[in-house]
VEXDREN-2710 file (C-alpha; in Angstrom, 1 decimal):
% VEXDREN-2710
k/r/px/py/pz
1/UNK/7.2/-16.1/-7.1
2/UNK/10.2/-13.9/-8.6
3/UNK/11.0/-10.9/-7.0
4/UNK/10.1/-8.7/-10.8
5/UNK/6.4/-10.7/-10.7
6/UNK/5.6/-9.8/-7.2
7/UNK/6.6/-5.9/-7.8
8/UNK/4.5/-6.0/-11.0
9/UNK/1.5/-7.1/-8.8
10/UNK/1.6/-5.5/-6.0
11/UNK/2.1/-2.1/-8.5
12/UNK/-1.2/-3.3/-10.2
13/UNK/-2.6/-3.7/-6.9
14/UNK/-1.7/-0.1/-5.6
15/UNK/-2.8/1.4/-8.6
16/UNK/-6.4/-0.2/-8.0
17/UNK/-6.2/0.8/-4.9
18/UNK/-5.5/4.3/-5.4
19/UNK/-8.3/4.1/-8.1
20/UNK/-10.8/3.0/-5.7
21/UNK/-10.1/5.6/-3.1
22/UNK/-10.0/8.4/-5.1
23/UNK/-13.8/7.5/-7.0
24/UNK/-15.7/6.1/-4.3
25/UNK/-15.9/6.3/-0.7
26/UNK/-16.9/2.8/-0.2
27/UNK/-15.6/0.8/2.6
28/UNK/-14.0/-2.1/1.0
29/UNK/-10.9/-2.9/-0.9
30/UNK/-10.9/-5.2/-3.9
31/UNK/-8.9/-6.6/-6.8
32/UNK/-7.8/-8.9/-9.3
33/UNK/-4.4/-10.9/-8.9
34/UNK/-2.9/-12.1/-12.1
35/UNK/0.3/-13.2/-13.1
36/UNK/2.1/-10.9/-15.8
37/UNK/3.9/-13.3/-17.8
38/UNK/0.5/-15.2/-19.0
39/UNK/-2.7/-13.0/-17.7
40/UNK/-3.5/-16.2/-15.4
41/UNK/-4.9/-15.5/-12.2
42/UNK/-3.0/-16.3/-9.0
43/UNK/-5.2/-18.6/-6.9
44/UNK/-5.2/-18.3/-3.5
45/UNK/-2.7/-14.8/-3.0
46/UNK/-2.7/-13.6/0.1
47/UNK/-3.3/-9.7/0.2
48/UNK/-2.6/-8.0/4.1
49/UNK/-3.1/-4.5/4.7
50/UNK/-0.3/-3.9/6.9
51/UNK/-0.4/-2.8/10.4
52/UNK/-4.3/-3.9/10.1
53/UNK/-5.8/-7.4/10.9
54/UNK/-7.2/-7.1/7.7
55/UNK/-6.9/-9.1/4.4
56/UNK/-8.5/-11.7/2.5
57/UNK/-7.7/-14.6/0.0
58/UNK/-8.2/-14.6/-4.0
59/UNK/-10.1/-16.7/-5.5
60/UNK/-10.2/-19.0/-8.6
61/UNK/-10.6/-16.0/-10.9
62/UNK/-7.8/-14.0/-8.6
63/UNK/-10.3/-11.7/-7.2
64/UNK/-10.4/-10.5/-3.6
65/UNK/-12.0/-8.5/-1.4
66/UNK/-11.3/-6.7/2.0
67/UNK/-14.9/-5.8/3.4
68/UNK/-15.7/-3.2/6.0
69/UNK/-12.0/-1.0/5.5
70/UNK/-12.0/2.7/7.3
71/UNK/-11.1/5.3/4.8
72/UNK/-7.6/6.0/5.1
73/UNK/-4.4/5.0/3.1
74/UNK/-3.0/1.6/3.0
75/UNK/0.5/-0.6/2.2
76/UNK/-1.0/-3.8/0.9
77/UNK/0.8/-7.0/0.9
78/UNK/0.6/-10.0/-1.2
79/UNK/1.9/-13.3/-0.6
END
């Protein structure tokens, strides 16, 4: 993955982030990993919140989710 399509994602990542935390209180992190260039999604990213042993996988269709996440502010990582 090129550097430019990894920033893209993980900015489309924090913004849906950010978007979760600031309309729900739920306890879980989730998304949709595609790539930019053609809208496909990226099967089988791996997305880490840092400094936690959390993360989880995405899917076929790209999605993921991070279950059971204390409220709080995050640095994801994809891979």
């Amino acid at each position: 993955m090129s550097a430019q399509k990894f920033k893209t994602i993980f900015t489309l990542i924090i913004v849906f982030l950010l978007s979760q935390i600031v309309w729900s209180q739920t306890s879980k992190i989730s998304g949709k990993i595609t790539d930019k260039s053609n809208n496909q999604p990226l099967i089988g990213a791996n997305v880490i919140l840092v400094g936690t042993s959390l993360g989880a996988s995405s899917d076929m269709e790209g999605n993921y989710l991070i279950p059971n996440v204390n409220s709080g502010s995050y640095t994801l990582k994809v891979s």
